[in-house]
ZAMARGU-4260 file (C-alpha; in steps of 0.2 Angstrom, whole numbers, plus 5000, padded with zeros to 4 digits):
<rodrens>
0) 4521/4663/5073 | 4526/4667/5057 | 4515/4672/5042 | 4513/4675/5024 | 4518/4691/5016
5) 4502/4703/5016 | 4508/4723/5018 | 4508/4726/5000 | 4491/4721/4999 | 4485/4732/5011
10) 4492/4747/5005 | 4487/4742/4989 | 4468/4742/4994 | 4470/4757/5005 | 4475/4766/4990
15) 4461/4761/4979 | 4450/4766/4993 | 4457/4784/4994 | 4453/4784/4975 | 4436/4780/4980
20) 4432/4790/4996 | 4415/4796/4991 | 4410/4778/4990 | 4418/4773/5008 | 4409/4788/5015
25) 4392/4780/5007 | 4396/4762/5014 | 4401/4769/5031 | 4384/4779/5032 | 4374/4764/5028
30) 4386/4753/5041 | 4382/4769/5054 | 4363/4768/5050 | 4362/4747/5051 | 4373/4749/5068
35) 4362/4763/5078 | 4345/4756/5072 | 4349/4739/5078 | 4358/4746/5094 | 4356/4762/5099
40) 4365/4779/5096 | 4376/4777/5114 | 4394/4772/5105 | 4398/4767/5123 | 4385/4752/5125
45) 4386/4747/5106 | 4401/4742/5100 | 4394/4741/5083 | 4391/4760/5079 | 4409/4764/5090
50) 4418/4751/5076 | 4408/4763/5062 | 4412/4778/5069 | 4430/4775/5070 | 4430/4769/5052
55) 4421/4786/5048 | 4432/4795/5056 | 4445/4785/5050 | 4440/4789/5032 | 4439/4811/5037
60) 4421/4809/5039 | 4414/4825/5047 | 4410/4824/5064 | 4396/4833/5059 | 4391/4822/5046
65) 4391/4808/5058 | 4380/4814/5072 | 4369/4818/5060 | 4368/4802/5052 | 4368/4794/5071
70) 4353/4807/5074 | 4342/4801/5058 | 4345/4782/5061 | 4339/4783/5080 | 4325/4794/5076
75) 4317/4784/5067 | 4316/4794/5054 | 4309/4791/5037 | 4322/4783/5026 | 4327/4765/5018
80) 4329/4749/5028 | 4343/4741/5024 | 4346/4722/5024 | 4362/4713/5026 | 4366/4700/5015
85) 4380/4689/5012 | 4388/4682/4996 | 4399/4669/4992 | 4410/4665/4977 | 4424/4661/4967
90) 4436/4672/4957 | 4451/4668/4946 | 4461/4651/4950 | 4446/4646/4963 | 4450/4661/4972
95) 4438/4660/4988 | 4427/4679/4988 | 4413/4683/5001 | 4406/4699/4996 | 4396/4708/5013
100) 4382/4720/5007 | 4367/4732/5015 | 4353/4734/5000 | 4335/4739/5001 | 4331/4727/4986
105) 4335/4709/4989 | 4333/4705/4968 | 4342/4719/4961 | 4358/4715/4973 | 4358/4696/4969
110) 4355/4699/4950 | 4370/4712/4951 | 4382/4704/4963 | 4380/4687/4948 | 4383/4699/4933
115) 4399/4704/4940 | 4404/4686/4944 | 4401/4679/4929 | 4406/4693/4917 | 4425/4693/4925
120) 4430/4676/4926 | 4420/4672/4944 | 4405/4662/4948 | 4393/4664/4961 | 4393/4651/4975
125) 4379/4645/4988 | 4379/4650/5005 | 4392/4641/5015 | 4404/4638/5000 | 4417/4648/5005
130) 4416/4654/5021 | 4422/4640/5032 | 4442/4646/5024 | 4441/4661/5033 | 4441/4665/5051
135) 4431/4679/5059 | 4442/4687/5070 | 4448/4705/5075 | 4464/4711/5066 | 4478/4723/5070
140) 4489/4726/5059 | 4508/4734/5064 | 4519/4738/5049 | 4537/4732/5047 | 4550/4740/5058
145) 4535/4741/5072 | 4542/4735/5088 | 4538/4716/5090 | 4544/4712/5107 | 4532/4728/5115
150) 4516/4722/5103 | 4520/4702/5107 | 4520/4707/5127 | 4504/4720/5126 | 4494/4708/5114
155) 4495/4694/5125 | 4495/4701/5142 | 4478/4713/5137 | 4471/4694/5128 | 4475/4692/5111
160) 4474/4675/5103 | 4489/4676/5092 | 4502/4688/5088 | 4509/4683/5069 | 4526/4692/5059
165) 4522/4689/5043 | 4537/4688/5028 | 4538/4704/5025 | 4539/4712/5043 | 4522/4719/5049
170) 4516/4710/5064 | 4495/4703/5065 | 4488/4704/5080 | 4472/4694/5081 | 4457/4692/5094
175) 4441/4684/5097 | 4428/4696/5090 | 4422/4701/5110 | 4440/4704/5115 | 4445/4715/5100
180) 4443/4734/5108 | 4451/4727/5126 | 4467/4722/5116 | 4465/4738/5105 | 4465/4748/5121
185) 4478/4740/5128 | 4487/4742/5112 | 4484/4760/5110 | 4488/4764/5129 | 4505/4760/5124
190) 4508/4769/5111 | 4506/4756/5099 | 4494/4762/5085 | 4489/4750/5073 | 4488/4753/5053
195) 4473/4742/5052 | 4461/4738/5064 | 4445/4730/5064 | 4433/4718/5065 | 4438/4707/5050
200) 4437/4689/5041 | 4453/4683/5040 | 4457/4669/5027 | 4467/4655/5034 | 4477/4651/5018
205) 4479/4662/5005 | 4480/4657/4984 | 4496/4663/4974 | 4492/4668/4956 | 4502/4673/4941
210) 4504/4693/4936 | 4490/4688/4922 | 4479/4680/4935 | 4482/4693/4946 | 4476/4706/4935
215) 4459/4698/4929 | 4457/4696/4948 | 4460/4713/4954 | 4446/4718/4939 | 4433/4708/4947
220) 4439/4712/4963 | 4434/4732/4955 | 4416/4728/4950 | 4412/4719/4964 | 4419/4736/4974
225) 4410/4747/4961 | 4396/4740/4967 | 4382/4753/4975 | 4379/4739/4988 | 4393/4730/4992
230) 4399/4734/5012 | 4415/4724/5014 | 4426/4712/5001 | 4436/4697/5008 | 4448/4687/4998
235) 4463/4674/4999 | 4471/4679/4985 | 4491/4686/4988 | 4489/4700/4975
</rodrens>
């Protein structure tokens, strides 16, 4: 199945993110806290924590660093709790934005989270206003010149849902949520390591905008990421 053209993007994001790895290593302790609290400290019965840890280690986390923070969150330590909490939006040229966040102060987040929106071209939606145009889905993501034939067969042998070649030559693998770490696996076990990989919400059409658009919408995209509390940001715009 073919796709739309998304490889730029990524690297475009992963290369605002190494700009702001002190950040990333904030939101991934926070993700590591939630995920051993609510499940446990054994990465091999919580999928949750084993996603985060990966994502740390991803990010050159310490292994040090983690365990520690795996330590504190299941010993009940004294600390914040954080809530999740989700928000929906719109961004330049109705854009669909969901922003995923972990805060201890419900009021502070919300008043933030609307600032942002408002004072960069966005506005604040109600829940369910965008979320139904984007799939939740697990997401591997092959870049171009990856073999195709070797990723379609291992995908869907091991139970992927969909194996997609987008425009520009990388190759989406995508999964039911529960079936995501058996194709990774399966994936892995033949030599096929993916860019990206994760548990992700996926837009199922995505919004072209104009090199002026495009710009105003990366600057909201910025302060939303600039955020202290802001976990995760999904889009549909083709940056």
């Amino acid at each position: 199945m073919a796709g739309h053209s998304k490889w730029a993007n990524i690297q475009h994001r992963k290369g605002r993110q190494d700009e702001k790895r002190g950040k990333i290593w904030t939101r991934i302790i926070r993700e590591i806290t939630v995920a051993a609290r609510a499940g446990g400290g054994d990465l091999g019965i919580n999928p949750r924590l084993r996603l985060a840890v990966e994502k740390a280690k991803g990010a050159n986390m310490p292994a040090e660093r983690i365990k520690y923070n795996i330590d504190k969150a299941t010993g009940n330590a004294e600390g914040v709790s954080y809530e999740e909490i989700r928000y929906e939006g719109y961004g330049i040229g109705g854009v669909a934005i969901m922003v995923d966040t972990m805060t201890d102060n419900r009021v502070r987040t919300v008043a933030e989270m609307r600032h942002a929106f408002n004072r960069n071209g966005g506005i604040m939606g109600t829940e369910g206003s965008v979320v139904f145009q984007f799939k939740h889905c697990g997401q591997l993501i092959y870049a171009p010149g990856s073999s195709e034939d070797k990723i379609v067969e291992v995908a869907l042998d091991s139970g992927a849902e969909d194996v997609i070649t987008d425009d520009d030559g990388a190759i989406e693998v995508l999964t039911a949520p529960a079936d995501f770490e058996a194709v990774k696996a399966a994936l892995e076990a033949a030599g096929l390591v993916a860019e990206v990989a994760g548990i992700t919400m996926r837009p199922e059409n995505t919004v072209e905008l104009s090199a002026e658009d495009a710009e105003r919408m990366q600057k909201l995209l910025d302060v939303l990421e600039d955020l202290d509390d802001a976990q995760e940001i999904y889009h549909n715009a083709a940056l």
